[in-house]
GUKE-801262 format. One record per residue: x, y, z of N, C-alpha, C in turn; residue number from 0. Coordinates in steps of 0.02 Angstrom, whole numbers. Each point is the difference from the previous one (the first is absolute). Layout:
REC     n.X     n.Y     n.Z    ca.X    ca.Y    ca.Z     c.X     c.Y     c.Z  resi
REC       X       Y       Z       X       Y       Z       X       Y       Z   NUM
...
! end
This chain:
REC     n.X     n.Y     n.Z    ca.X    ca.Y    ca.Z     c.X     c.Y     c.Z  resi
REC    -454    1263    1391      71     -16       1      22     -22     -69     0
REC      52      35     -22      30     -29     -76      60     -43      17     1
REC     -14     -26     -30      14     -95     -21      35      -2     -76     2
REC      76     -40     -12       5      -5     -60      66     -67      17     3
REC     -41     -55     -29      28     -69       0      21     -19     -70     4
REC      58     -19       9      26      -3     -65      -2     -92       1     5
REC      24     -34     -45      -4     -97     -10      17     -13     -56     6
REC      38     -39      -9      41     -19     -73      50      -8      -4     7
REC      43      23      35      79     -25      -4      19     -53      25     8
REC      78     -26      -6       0     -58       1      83      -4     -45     9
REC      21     -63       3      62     -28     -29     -32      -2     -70    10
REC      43      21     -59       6     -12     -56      64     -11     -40    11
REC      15     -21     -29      60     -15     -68       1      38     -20    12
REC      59      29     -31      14      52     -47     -44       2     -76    13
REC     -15      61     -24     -64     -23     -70     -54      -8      28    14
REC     -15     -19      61     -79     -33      35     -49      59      28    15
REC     -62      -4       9     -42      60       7     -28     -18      60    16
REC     -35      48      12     -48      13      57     -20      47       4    17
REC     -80      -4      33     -34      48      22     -33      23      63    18
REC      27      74       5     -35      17      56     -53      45       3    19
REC     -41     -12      59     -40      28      19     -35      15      40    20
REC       1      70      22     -14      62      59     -96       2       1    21
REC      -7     -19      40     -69       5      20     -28      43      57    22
REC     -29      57     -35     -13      53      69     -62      15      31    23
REC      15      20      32     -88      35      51      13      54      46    24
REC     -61      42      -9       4      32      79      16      91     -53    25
REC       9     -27     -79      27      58     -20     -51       6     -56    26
REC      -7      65     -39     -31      23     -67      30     -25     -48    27
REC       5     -61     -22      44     -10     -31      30      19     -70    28
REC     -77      12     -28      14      53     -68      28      42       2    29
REC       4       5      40      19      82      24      82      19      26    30
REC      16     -73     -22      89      12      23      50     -32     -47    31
REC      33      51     -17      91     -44     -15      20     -46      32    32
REC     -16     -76     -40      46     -45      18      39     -16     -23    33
REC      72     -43      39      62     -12     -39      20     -49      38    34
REC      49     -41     -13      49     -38       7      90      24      10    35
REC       4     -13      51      79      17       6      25     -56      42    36
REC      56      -2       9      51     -61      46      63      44      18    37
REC      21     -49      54      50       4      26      60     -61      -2    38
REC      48      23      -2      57     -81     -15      26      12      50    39
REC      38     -55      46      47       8      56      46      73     -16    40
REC       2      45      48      71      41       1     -33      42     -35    41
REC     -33      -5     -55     -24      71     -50     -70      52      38    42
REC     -17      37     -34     -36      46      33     -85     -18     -58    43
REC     -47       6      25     -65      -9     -52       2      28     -48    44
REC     -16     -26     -44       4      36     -87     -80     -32     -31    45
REC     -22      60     -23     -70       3     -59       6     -69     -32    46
REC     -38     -40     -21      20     -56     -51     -45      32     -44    47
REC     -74      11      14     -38       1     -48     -84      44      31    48
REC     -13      42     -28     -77      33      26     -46      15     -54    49
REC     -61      -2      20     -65       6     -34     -44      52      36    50
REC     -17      58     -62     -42      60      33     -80     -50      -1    51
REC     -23      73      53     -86     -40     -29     -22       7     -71    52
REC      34      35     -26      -9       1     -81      35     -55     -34    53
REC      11     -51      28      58     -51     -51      58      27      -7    54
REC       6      34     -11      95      16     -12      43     -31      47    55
REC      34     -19     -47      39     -38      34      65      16      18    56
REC      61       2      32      71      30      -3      24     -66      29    57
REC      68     -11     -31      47     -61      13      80      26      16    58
REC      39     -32      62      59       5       7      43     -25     -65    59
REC      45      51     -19      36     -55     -67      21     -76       4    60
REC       3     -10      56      29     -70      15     -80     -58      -2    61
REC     -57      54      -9     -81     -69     -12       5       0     -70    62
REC      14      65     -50     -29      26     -45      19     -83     -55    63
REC     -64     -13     -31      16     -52     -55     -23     -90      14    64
REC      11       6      93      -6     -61      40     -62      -5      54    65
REC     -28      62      37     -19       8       6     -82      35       6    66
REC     -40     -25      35     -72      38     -36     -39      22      81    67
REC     -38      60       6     -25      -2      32     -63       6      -3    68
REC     -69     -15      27     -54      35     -23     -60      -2      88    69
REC     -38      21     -19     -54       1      67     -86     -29     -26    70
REC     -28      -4      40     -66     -32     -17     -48      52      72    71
REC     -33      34     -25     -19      45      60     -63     -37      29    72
REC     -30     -38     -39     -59     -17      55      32     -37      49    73
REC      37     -72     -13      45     -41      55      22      60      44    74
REC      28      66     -16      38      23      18      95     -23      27    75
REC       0     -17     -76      61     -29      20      38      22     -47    76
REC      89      -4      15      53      13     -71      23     -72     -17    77
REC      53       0     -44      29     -70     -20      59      21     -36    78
REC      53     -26      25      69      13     -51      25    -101     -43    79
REC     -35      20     -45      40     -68     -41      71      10     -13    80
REC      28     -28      21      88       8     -24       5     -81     -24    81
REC      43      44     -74      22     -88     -15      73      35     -20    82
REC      34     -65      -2      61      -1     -33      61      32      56    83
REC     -14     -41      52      16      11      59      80       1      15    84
REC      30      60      17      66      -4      22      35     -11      80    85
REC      47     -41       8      30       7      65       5      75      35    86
REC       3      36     -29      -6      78      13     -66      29      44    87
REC     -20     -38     -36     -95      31      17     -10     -54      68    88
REC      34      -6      40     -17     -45      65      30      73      26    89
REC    -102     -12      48       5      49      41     -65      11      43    90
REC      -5      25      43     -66      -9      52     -58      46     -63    91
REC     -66     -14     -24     -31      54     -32     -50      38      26    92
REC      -4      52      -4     -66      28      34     -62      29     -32    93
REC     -33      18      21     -75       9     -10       4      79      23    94
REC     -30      64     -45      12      65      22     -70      25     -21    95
REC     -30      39      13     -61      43       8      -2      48       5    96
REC      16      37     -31       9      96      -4     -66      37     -45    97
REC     -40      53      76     -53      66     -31      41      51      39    98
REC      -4      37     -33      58      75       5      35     -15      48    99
REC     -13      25      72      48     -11      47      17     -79      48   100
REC     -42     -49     -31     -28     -32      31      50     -63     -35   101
REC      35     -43      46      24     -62     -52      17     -67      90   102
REC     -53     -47     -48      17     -57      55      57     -53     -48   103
REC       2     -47      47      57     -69     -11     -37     -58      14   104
REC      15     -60     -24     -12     -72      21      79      -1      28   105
REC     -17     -57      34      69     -32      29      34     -49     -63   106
REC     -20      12     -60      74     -43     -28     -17     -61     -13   107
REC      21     -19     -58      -2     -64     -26      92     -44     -26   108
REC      21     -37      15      44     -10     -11       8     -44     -61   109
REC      59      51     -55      -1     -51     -56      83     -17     -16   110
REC       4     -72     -16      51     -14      -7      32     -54     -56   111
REC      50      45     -39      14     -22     -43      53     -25     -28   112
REC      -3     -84      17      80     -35      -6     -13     -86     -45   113
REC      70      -5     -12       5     -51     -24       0     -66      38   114
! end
């Protein structure tokens, strides 16, 4: 059974960071595209940020500069450091796992970002 738990979010201040991180099982994990995306009330899911199993990395313009993502394959885990945190960027985040046809979800981490 694949499993992908995301942990890290939380209330922050504007400028303030945090990190999350998707911890998986049950999957190859080298062996998959992971990414980070969210959802904000009312809006539809949008890419934030993904990492091939080759490192490459791709960023939504709205991470690019603030954001970082990277993975650690033995843990088998990803991690999105975001700093420099905007009211904007409050939004449920998720945990994604994509081999060709194949893409699971975590249920979401909620991040929120106010004064």
């Amino acid at each position: 059974q694949v499993q992908l738990v995301e942990s890290g979010g939380g209330l922050v201040q504007p400028g303030g960071s945090l990190r999350l991180s998707c911890v998986t099982s049950g999957l190859i994990f080298g062996a998959n595209t992971m990414g980070w995306y969210r959802q904000a009330p009312g809006k539809t899911r949008e890419l934030v940020a993904a990492i091939t199993t080759g490192g490459t990395t791709t960023y939504a313009d709205s991470a690019k500069g603030r954001f970082t993502i990277s993975r650690d394959n033995a843990k088998k885990t990803v991690y999105l450091q975001m700093n420099s945190l905007k009211p904007e960027d409050t939004a449920v985040y998720y945990c994604n796992a994509r081999r060709f046809t194949m893409t699971y979800w975590g249920r979401g981490t909620q991040v929120t970002v106010s004064s």
